[in-house]
Short mmCIF file of the C-alpha atoms (twelve columns), coordinates in Angstrom:
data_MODEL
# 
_entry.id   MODEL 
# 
loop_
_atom_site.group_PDB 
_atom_site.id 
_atom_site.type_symbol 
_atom_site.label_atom_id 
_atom_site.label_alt_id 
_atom_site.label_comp_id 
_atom_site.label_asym_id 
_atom_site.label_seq_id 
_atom_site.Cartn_x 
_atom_site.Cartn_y 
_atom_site.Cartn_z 
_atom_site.pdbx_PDB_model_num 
ATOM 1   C CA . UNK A 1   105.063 64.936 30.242 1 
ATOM 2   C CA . UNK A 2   106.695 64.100 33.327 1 
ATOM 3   C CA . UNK A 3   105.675 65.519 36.784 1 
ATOM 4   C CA . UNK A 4   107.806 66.268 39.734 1 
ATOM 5   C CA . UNK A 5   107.686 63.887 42.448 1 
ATOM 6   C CA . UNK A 6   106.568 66.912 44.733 1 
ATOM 7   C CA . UNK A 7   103.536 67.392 42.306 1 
ATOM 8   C CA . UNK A 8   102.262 63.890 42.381 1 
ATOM 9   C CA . UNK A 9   102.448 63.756 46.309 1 
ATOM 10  C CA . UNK A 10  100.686 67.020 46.159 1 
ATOM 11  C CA . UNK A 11  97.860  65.265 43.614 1 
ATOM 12  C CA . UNK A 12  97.930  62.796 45.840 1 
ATOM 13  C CA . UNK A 13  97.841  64.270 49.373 1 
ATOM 14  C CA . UNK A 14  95.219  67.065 49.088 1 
ATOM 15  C CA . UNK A 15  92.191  65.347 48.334 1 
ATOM 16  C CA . UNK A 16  93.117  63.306 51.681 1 
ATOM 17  C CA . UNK A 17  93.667  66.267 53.514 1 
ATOM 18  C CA . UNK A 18  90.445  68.123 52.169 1 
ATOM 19  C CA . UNK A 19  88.696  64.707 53.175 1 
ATOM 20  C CA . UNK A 20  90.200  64.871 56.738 1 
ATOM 21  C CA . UNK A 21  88.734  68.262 56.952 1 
ATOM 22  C CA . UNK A 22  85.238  67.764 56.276 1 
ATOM 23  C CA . UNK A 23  84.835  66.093 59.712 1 
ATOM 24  C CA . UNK A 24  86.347  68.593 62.019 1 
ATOM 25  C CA . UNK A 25  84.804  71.601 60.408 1 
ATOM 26  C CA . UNK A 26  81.119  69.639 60.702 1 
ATOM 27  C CA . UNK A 27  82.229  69.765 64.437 1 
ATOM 28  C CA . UNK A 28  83.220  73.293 63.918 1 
ATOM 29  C CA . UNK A 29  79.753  73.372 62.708 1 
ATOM 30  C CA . UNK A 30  77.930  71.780 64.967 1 
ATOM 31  C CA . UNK A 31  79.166  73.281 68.179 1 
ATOM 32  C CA . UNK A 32  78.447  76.994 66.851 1 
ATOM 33  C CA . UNK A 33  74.916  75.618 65.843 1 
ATOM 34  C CA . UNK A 34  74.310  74.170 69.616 1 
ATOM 35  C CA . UNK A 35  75.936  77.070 70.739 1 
ATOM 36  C CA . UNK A 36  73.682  79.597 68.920 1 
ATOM 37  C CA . UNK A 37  70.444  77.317 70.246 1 
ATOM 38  C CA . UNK A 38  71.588  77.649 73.673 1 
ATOM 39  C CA . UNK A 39  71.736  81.309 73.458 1 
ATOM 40  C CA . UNK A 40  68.424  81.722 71.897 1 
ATOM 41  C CA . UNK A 41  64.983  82.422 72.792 1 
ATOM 42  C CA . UNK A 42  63.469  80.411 69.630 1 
ATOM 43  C CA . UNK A 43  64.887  77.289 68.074 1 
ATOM 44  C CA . UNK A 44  63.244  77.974 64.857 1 
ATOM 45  C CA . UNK A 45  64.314  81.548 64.780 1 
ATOM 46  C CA . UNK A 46  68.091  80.362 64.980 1 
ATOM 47  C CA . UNK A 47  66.865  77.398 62.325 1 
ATOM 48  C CA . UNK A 48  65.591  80.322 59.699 1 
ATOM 49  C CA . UNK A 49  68.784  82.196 60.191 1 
ATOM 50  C CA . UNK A 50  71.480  78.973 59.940 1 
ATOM 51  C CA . UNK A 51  69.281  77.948 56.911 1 
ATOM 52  C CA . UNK A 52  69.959  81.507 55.759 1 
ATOM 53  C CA . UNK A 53  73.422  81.888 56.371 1 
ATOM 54  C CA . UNK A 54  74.201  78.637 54.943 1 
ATOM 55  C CA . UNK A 55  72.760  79.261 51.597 1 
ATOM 56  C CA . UNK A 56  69.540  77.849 51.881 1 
ATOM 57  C CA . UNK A 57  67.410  79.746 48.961 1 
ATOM 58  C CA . UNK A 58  64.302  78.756 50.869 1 
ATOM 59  C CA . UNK A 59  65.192  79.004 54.641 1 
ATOM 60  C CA . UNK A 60  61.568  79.173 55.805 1 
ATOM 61  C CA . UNK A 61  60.831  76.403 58.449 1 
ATOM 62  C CA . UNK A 62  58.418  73.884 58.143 1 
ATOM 63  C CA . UNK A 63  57.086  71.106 60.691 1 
ATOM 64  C CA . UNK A 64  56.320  67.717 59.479 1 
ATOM 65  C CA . UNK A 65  54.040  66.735 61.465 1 
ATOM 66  C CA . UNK A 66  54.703  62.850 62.826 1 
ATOM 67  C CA . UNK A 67  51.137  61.458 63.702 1 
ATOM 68  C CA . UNK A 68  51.788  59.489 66.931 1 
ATOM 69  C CA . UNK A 69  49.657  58.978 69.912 1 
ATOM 70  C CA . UNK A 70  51.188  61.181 72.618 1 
ATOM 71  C CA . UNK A 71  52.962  60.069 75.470 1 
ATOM 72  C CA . UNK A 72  52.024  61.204 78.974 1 
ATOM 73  C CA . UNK A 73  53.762  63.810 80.512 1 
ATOM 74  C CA . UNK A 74  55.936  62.533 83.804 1 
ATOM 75  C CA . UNK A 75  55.232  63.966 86.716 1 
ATOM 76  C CA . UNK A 76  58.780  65.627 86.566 1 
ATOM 77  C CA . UNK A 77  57.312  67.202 82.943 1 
ATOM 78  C CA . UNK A 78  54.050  68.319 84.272 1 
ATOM 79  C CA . UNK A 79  55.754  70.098 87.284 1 
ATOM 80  C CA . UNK A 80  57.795  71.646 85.288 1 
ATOM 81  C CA . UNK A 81  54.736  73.551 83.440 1 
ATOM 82  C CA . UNK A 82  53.241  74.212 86.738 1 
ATOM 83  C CA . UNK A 83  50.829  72.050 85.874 1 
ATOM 84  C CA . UNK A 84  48.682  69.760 87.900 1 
ATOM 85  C CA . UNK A 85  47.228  66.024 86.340 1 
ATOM 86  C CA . UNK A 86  44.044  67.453 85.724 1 
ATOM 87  C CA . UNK A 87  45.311  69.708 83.553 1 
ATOM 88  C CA . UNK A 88  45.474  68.730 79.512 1 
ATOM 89  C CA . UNK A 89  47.923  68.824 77.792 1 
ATOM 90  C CA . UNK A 90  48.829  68.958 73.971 1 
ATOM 91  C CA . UNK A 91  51.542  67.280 72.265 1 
ATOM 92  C CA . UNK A 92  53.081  67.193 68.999 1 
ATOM 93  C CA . UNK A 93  55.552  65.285 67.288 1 
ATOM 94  C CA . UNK A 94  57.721  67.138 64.156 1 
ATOM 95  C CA . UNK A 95  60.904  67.267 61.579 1 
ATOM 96  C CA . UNK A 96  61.748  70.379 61.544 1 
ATOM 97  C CA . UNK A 97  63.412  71.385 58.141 1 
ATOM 98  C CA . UNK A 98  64.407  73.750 55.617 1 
ATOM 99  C CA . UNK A 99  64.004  73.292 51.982 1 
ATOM 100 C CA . UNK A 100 63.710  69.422 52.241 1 
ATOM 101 C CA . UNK A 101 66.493  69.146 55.062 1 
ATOM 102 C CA . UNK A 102 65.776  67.430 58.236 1 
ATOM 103 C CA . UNK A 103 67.401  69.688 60.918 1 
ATOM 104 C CA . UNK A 104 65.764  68.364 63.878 1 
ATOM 105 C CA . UNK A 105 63.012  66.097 65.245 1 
ATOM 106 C CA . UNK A 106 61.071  67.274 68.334 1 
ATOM 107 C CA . UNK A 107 58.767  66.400 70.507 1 
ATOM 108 C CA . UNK A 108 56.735  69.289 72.564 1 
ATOM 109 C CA . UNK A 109 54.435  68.452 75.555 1 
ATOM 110 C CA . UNK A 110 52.629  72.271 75.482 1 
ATOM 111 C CA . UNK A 111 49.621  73.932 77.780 1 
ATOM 112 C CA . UNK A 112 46.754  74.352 75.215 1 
ATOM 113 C CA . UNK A 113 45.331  76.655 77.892 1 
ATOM 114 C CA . UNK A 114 48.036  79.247 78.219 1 
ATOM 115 C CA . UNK A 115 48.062  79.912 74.046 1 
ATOM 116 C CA . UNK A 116 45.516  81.511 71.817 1 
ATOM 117 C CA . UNK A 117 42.612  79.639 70.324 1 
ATOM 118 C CA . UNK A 118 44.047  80.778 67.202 1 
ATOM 119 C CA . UNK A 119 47.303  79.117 67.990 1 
ATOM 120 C CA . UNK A 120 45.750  75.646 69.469 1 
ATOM 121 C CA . UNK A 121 43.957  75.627 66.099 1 
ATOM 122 C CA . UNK A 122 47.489  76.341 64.175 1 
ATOM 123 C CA . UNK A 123 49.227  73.712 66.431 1 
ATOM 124 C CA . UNK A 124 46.700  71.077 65.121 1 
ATOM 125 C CA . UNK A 125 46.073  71.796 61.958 1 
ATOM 126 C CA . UNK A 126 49.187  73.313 59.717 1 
ATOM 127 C CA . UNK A 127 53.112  72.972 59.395 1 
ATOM 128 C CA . UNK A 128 53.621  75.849 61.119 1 
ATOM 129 C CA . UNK A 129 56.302  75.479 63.877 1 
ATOM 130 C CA . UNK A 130 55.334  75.509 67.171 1 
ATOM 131 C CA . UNK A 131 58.119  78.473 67.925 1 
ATOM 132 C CA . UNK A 132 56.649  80.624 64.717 1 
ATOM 133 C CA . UNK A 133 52.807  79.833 66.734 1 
ATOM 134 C CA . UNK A 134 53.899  81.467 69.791 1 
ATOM 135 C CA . UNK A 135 55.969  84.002 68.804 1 
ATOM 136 C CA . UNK A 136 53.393  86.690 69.934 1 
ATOM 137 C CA . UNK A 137 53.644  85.387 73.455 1 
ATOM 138 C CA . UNK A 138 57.574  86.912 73.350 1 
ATOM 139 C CA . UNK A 139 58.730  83.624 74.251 1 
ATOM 140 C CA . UNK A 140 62.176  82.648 75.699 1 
ATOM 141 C CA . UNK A 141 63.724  79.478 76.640 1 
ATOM 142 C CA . UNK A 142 65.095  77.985 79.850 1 
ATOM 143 C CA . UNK A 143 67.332  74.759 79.014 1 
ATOM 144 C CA . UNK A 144 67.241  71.880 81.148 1 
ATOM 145 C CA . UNK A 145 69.555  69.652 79.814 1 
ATOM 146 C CA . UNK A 146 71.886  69.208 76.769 1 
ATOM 147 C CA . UNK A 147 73.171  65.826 75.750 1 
ATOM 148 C CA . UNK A 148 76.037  65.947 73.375 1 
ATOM 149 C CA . UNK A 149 75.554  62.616 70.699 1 
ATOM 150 C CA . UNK A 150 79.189  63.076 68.881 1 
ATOM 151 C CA . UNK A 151 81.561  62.147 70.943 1 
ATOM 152 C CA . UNK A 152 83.764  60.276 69.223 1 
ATOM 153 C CA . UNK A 153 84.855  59.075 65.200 1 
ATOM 154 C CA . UNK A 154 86.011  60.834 62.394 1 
ATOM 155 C CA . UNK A 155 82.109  61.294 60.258 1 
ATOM 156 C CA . UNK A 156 78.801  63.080 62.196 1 
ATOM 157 C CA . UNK A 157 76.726  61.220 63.535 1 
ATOM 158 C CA . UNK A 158 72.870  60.908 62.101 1 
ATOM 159 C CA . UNK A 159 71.940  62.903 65.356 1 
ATOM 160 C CA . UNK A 160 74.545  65.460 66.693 1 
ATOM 161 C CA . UNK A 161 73.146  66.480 70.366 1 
ATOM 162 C CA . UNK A 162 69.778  66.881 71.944 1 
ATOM 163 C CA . UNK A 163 68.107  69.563 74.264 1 
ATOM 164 C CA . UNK A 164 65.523  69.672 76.609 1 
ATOM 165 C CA . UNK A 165 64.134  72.837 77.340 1 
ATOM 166 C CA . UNK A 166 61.285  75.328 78.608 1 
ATOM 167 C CA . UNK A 167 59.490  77.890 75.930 1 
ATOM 168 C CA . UNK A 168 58.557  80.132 78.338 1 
ATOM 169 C CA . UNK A 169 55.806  83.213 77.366 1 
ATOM 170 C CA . UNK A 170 56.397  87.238 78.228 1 
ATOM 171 C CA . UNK A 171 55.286  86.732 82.103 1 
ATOM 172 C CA . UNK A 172 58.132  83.559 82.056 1 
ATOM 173 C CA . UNK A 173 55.117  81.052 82.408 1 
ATOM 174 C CA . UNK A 174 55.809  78.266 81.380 1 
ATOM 175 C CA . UNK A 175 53.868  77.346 78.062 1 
ATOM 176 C CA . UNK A 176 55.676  73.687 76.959 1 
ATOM 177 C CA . UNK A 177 58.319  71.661 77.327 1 
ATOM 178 C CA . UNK A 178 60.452  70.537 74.361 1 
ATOM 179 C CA . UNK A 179 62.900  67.418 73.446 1 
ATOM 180 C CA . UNK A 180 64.713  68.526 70.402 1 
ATOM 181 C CA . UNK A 181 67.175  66.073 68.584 1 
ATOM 182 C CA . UNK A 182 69.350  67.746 66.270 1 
ATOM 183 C CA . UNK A 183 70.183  65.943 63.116 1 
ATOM 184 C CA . UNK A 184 73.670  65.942 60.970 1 
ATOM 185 C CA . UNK A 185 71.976  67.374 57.942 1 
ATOM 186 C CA . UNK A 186 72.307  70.413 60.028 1 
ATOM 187 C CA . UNK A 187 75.900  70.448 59.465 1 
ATOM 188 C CA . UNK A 188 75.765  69.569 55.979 1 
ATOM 189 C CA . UNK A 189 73.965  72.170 54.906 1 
ATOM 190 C CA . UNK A 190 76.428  74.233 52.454 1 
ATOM 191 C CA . UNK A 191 77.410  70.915 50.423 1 
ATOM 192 C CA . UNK A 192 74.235  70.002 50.461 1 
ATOM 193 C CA . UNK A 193 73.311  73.432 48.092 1 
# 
């Protein structure tokens, strides 16, 4: 059987052309993702819902918890929670993740004495992410700074862009300070299954 030179360019160009796509609509992916984050009071809110909308049959977040000593807060940090150096401060170090995907890795300088026993205890001793913790509080978020990571070449990145923000509670005290790193198997997420 002989094919038509038209079909065997065909055969041939669209598995190049569905290759070339991948890439730009992982950007298309990523920019609504940091868009959404930007816009929202909770990262791991938006995390549950992406997870969700993405086909994720378990889109519960979970925190792996990264046993490191903590670093000290800069001065810059620690005025930024209204915070003097007599103050303590906790600090946790975390994956954040969906159903065995790593969507970000975080670190979170927080004030121990602006949150619940309850949550200090939950903070120390579970999974639990810190934005599911302090939900009660109403929190929202006051970004600081946004560092895009992709900037140029054709495949993501293993880390996509980073933000630095302040979860602040219902009285817009400040209650931490987070670094969040934002990884590509964010993007990946529907051909992942």
């Amino acid at each position: 059987m002989r094919f038509p030179a038209f079909a065997l360019l065909l055969l041939l160009i669209v598995p190049l052309a569905t290759k070339a796509r991948a890439p730009t609509l992982a950007r298309i992916e990523a920019t609504e993702l940091n868009r959404r984050l930007l816009a929202s009071p909770s990262a791991t809110a938006t995390l549950r819902q992406w997870c969700a909308e993405h086909g994720v049959a378990d889109p519960i977040i979970r925190a792996e918890v990264i046993k490191t000593p903590p670093p000290p807060a800069t001065a810059a940090q620690r005025r930024e929670l209204q915070v003097d150096a007599r103050e303590p401060l906790g600090y946790r170090r975390v994956r954040l993740g969906c159903a065995g995907h790593v969507l970000s890795e975080a670190q979170n300088w927080y004030v121990p004495s602006r949150l619940t026993p309850e949550m200090n205890t939950a903070l120390i001793g579970t999974d639990t992410p810190f934005g599911t913790v302090v939900a009660p509080l109403r929190i929202s978020r006051r970004n600081l700074a946004v560092e895009l990571l992709w900037r140029h070449g054709a495949q993501p990145p293993a880390r996509l862009f980073r933000h630095r923000a302040l979860v602040l509670d219902a009285d817009q005290r400040p209650i931490a300070e987070v670094i969040e790193t934002y990884q590509r198997e964010a993007v990946a997420l529907r051909t992942a299954g």
